[in-house]
C-alpha positions as CSV (number, residue, x, y, z in Angstrom):
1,X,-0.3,-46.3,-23.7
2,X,0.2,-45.0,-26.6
3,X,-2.5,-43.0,-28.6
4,X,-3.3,-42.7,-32.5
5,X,-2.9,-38.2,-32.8
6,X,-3.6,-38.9,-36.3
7,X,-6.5,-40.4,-35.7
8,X,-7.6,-38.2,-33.3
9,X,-6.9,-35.0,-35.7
10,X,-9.4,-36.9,-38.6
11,X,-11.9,-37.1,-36.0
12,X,-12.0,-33.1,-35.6
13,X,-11.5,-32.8,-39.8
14,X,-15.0,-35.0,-40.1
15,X,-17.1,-32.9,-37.2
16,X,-15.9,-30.0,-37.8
17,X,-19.0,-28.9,-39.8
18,X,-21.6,-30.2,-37.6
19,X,-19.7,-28.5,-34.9
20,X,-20.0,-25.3,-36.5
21,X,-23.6,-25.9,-36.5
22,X,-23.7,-26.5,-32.6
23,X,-21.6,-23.3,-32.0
24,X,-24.3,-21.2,-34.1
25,X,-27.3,-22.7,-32.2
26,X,-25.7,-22.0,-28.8
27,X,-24.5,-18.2,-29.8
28,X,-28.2,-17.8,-31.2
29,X,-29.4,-18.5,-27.8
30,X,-28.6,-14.7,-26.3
31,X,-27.3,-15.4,-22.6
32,X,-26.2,-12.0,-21.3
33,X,-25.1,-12.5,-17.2
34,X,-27.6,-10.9,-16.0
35,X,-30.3,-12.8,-17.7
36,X,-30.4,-16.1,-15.6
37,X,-33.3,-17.7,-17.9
38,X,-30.9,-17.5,-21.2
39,X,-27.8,-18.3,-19.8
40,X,-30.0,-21.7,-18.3
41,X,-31.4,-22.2,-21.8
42,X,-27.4,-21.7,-23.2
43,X,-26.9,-24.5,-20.8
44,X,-29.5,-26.9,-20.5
45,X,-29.1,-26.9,-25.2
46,X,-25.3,-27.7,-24.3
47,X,-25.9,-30.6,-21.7
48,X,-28.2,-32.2,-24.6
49,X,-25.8,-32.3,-26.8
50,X,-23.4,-33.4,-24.5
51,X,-25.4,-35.9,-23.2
52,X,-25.8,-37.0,-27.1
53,X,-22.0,-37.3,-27.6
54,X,-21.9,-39.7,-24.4
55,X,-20.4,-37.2,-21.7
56,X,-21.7,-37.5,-18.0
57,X,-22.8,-34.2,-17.5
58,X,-24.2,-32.5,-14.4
59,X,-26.2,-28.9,-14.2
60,X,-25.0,-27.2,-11.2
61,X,-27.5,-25.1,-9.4
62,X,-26.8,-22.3,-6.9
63,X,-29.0,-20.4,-3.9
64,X,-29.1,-18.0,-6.8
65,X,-28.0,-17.1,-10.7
66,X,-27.2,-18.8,-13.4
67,X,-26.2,-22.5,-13.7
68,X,-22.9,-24.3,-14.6
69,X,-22.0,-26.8,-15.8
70,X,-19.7,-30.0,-16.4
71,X,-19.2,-32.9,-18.0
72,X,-17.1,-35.6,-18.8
73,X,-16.6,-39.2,-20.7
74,X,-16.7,-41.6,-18.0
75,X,-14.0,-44.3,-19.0
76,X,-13.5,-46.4,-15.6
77,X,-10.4,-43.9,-14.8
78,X,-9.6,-42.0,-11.9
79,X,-6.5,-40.4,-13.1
80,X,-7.4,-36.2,-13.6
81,X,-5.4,-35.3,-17.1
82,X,-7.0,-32.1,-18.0
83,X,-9.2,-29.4,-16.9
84,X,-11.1,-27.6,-19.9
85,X,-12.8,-24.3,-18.7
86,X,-14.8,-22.0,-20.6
87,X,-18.2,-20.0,-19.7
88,X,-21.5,-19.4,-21.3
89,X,-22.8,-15.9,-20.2
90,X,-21.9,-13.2,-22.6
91,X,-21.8,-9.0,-21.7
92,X,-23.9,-8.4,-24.8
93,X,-28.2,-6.9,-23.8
94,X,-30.7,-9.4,-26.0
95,X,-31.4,-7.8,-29.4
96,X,-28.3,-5.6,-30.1
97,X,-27.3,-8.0,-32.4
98,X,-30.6,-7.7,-34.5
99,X,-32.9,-10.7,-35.4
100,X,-30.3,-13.0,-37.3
101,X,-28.3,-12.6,-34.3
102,X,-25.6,-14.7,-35.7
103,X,-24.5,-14.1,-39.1
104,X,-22.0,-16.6,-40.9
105,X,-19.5,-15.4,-43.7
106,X,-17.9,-18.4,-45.1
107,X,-15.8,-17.1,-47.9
108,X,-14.1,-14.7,-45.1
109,X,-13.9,-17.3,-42.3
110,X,-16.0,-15.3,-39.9
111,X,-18.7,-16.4,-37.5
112,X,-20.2,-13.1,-36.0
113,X,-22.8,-12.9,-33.2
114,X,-22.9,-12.7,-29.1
115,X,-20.2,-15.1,-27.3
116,X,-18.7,-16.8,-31.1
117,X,-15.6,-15.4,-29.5
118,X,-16.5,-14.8,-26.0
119,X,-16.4,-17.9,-24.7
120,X,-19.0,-20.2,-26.6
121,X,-16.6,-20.7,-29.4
122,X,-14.2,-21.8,-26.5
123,X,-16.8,-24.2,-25.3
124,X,-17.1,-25.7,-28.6
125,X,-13.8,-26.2,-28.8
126,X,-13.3,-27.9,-25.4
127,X,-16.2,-30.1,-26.2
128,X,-14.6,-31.0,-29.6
129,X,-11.2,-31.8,-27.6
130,X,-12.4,-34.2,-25.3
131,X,-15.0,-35.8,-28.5
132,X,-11.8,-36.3,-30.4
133,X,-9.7,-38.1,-27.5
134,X,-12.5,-40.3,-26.2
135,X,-12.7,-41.5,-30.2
136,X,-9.3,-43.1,-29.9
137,X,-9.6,-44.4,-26.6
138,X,-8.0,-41.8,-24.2
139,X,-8.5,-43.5,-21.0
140,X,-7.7,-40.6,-18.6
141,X,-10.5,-38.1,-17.3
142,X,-11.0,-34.6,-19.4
143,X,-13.4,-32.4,-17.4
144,X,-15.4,-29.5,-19.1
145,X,-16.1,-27.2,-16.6
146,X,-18.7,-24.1,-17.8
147,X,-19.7,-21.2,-15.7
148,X,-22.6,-19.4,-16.5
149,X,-21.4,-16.1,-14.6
150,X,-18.0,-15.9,-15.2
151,X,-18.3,-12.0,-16.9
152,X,-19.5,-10.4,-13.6
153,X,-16.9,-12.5,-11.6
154,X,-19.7,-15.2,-10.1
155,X,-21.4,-12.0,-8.3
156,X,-24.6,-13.4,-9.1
157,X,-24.0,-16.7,-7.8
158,X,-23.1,-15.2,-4.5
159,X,-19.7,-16.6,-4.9
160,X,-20.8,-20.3,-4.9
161,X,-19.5,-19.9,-9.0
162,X,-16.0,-19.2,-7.7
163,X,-16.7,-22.7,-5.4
164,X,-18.0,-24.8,-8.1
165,X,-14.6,-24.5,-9.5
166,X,-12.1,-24.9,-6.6
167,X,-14.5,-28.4,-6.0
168,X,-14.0,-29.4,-9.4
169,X,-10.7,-28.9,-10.7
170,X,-8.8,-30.0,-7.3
171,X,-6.3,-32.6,-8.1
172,X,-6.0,-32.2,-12.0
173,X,-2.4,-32.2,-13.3
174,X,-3.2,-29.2,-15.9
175,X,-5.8,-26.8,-17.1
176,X,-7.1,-25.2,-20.0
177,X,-9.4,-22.0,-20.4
178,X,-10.7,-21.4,-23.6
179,X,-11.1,-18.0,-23.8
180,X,-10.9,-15.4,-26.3
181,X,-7.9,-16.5,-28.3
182,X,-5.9,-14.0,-30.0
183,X,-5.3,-13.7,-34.0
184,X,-1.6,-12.3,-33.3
185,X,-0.4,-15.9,-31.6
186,X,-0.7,-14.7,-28.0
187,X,-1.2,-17.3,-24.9
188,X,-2.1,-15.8,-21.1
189,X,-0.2,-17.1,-18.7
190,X,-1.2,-14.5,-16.5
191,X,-4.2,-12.3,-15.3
192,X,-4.6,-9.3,-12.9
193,X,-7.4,-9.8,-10.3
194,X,-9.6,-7.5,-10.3
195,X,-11.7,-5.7,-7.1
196,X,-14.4,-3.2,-6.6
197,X,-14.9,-1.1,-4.0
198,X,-17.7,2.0,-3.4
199,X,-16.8,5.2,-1.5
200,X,-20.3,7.1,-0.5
201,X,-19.6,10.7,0.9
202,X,-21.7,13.0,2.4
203,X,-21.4,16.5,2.8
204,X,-24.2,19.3,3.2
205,X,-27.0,20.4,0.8
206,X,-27.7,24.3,0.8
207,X,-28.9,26.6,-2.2
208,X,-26.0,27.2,-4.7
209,X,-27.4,31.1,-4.8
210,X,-28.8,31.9,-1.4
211,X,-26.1,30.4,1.1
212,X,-23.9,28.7,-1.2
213,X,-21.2,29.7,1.7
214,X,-23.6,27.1,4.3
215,X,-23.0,23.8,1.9
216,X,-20.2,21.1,1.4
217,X,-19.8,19.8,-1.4
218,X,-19.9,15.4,-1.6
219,X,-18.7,16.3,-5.3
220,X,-15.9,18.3,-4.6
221,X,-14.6,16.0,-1.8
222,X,-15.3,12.8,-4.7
223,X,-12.5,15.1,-7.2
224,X,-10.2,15.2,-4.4
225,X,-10.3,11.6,-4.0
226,X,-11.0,10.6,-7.5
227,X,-7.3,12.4,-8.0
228,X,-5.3,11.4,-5.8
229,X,-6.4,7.7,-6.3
230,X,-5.5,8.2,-9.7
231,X,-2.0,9.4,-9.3
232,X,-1.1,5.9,-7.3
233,X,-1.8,4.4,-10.8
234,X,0.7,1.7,-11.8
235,X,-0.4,0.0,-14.6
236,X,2.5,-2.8,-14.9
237,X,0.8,-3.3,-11.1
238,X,-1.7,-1.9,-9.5
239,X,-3.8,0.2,-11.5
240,X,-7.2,2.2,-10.0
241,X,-10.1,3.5,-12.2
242,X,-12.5,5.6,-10.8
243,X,-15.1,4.3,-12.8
244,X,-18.5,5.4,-11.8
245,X,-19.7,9.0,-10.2
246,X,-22.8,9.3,-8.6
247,X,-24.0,12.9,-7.1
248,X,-26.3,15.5,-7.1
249,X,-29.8,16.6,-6.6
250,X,-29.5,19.7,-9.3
251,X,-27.9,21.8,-10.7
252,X,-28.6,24.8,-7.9
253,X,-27.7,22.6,-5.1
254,X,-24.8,22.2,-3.5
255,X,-24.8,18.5,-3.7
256,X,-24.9,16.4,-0.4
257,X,-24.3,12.7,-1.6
258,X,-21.7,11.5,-3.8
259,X,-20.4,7.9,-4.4
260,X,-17.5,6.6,-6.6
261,X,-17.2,3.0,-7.6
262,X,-13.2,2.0,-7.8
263,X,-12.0,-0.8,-10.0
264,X,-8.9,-2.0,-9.1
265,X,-6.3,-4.4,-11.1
266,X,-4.0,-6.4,-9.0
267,X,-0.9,-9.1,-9.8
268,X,-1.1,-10.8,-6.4
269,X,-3.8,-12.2,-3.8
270,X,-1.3,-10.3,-1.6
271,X,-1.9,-6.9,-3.1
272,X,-5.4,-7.2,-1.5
273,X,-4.1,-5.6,2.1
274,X,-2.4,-2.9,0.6
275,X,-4.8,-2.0,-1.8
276,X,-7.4,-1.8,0.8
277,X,-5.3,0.1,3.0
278,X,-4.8,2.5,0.6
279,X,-8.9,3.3,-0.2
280,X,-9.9,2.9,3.4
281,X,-6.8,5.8,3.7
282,X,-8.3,8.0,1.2
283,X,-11.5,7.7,2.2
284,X,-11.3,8.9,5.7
285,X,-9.0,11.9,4.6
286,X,-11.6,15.0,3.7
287,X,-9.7,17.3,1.4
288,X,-13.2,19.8,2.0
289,X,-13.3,20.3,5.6
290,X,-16.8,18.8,7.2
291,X,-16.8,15.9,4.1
292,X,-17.5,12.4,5.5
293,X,-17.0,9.3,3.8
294,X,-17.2,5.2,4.1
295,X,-16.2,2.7,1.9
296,X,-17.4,-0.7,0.7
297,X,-16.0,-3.3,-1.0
298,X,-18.7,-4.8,-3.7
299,X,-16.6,-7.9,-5.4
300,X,-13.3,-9.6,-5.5
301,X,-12.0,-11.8,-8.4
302,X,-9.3,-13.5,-7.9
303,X,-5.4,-12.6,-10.2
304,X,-4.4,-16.0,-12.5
305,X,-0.9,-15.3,-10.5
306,X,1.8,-16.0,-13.6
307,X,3.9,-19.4,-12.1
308,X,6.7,-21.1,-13.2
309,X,4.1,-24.2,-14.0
310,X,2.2,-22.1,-15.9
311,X,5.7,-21.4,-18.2
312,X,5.9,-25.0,-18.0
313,X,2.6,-25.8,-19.7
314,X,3.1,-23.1,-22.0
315,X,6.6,-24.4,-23.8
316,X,4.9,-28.2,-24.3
317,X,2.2,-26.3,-26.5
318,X,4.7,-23.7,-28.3
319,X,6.5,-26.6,-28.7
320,X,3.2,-28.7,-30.7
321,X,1.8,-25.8,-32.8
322,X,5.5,-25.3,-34.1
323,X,5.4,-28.9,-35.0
324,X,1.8,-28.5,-36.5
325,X,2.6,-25.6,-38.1
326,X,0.4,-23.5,-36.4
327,X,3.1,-20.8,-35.6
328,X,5.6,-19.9,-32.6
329,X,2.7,-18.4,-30.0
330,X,4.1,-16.2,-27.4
331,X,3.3,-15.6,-24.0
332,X,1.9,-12.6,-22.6
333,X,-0.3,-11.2,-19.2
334,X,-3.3,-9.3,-19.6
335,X,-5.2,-6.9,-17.3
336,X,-8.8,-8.7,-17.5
337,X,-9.5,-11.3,-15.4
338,X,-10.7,-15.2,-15.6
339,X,-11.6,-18.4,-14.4
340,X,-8.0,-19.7,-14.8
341,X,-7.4,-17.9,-11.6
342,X,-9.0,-20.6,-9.8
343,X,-7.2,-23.3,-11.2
344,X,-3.7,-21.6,-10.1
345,X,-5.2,-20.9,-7.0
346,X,-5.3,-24.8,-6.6
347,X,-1.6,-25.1,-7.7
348,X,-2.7,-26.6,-11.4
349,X,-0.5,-25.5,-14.3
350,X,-2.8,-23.3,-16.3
351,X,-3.1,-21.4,-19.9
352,X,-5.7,-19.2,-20.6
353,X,-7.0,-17.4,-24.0
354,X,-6.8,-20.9,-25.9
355,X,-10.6,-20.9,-27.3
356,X,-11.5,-19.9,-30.7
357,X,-9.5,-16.7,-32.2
358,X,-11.1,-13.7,-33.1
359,X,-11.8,-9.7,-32.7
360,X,-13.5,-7.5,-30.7
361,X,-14.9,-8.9,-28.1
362,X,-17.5,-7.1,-25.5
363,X,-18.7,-5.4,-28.6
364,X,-21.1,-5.6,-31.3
365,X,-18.5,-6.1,-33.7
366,X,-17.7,-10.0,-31.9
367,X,-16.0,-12.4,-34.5
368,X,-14.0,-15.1,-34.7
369,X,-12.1,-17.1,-37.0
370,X,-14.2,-19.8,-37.9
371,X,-11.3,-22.5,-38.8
372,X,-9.4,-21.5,-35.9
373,X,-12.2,-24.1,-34.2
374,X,-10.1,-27.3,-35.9
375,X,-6.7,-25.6,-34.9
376,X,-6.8,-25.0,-31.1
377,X,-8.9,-28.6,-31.0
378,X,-5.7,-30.2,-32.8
379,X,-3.2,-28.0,-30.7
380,X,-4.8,-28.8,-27.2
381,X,-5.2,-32.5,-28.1
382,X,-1.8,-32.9,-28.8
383,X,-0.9,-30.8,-25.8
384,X,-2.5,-33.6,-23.7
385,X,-1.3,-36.5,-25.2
386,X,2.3,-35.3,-24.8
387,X,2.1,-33.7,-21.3
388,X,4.7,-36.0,-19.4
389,X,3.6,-38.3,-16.9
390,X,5.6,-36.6,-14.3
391,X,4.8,-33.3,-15.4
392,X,5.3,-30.9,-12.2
393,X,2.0,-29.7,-11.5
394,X,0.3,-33.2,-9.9
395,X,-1.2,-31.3,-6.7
């Protein structure tokens, strides 16, 4: 069947504004992760207006944490097109932003505020996607899928936020993330996981004037380690950052505890073992003799391996916005993870970063590009309608 794309691009010219408007109301609702009554509010306002647009929608709930949630425009098909992901927790504390929490600057094409970039704009675009192709009578499925713990890797949910997306993007023939999009043209086509483990080490308290000579130092021992994990740094693979270092009673104490909290970046699900062996090597080596230590690890997210379908995907869309004249996007693999792991985990063709451009996120400074919300709708919708029918990547 063939559809009307011109049609379909007047469709996102006429709601742009009122869009705009949607994307301001959900940012002004603040939704930080950790804050599992905003990020519900965040999602219970967007399943209104989906529910108002005609979508299906469905609020997922978990033993704990935030809620999801997806939707979709139930047309009597069973064929999956196109997974849209996106997620509506942000990393920003309520009120750092100030009381106008979003602030709108039309004559420079900036939307500032909490999540414009990080990922609500996204989520307005993926809503204004599948609003655009169910007005000319696309009549294959376009999920939304929205996490509402995606910053802190679904550890609130217990995991079950990680499930909720292996259940629902199984047997789509492609996949979207909306992410923070990038002013310079860039398009992820692949993520490092990410992994966090704690190292707790004990030594032996004692008074640093008295009998300094009778205590072992936990701190000392955590330098040791905190070095020589460092030096096993490869940053085009597997990179460690001793993040966090806990220790210490006072300062005339020879300190007893110590604990260091390890992020790791990873390329492969099959780094995992020798990551791990690595730690668990370092941990029970004491470089200050009578230094114990154990090691725990606190959360896993998964790497958005980089595949050949992933390539795949990404030439039919550097192929469109050249034709729209939207620019020659390139292709690139960053260090921070996302959802669209899950999605190649399942074998689907997958681009990430496609939401709404912008600057600085993960700080106060968030902004986006206000009228980049009409271009990545018109470049995705196009994507769809020209992916081929036996585009490799049916699973």
């Amino acid at each position: 069947m063939k559809y009307n794309l011109e049609k379909a691009f007047k469709f996102i010219e006429e709601n742009e504004k009122e869009m705009q408007q949607v994307w301001i109301d959900l940012c002004k609702i603040e939704s930080p992760s950790i804050d599992t009554e905003g990020v519900n509010q965040a999602v219970e306002f967007l399943g209104e207006k989906l529910n108002g647009y005609g979508m299906e929608t469905k609020i997922h709930k978990f033993s704990q944490g935030p809620n999801s949630i997806t939707a979709y425009f139930n047309n009597g098909s069973t064929e999956k097109e196109m997974a849209i992901l996106g997620h509506l927790d942000t990393v920003h504390k309520k009120g750092l932003f100030g009381e106008e929490v979003v602030k709108v600057d039309i004559e420079n094409d900036m939307i500032y505020g909490p999540g414009v970039l990080d990922c609500k704009g996204g989520v307005i675009v993926g809503t204004l996607v599948a609003r655009a192709l169910n007005s000319i009578g696309y009549d294959k499925i376009i999920k939304l899928a929205f996490s509402g713990d995606e910053e802190v890797g679904h550890r609130y949910t217990l995991g079950e936020g990680k499930q909720f997306f292996l259940d629902e993007l199984r047997g789509f023939k492609a996949c979207i993330d909306c992410e923070t999009g990038f002013v310079d043209g860039r398009v992820v086509v692949g993520r490092k996981g990410t992994t966090n483990f704690k190292i707790a080490i004990r030594g032996k308290a004692a008074h640093s004037g008295n009998e300094p000579q009778n205590g072992i130092s936990a701190i000392k021992e955590a330098a040791y380690k905190t070095i020589n994990i460092e030096k096993n740094n490869d940053f085009n693979s597997i990179h460690y950052n001793v993040g966090v270092v806990e220790g210490g009673t006072s300062q005339n104490t020879i300190p007893e505890f110590c604990t260091l909290t390890v992020n790791v970046r990873f390329r492969k699900l099959s780094d995992l073992e020798k990551i791990k062996n690595f730690l668990t090597e370092i941990t029970n080596t004491s470089f200050v003799e009578g230094t114990t230590a154990e090691i725990t690890q606190i959360s896993l997210s998964d790497p958005m391996e980089q595949t050949e379908k992933n390539i795949k995907l990404f030439e039919i869309l550097k192929k469109n916005s050249e034709e729209l004249g939207f620019g020659t996007p390139y292709s690139c693999y960053l260090g921070g993870g996302s959802d669209a792991a899950h999605s190649v985990t399942l074998g689907i063709p997958t681009l990430c970063g496609m939401g709404v451009k912008g600057y600085e996120n993960h700080t106060i400074r968030e902004r986006a590009v206000l009228s980049s919300l009409v271009e990545r709708a018109k470049l995705i919708v196009k994507t769809i309608l020209t992916l081929p029918e036996n585009f490799e990547g049916e699973n």
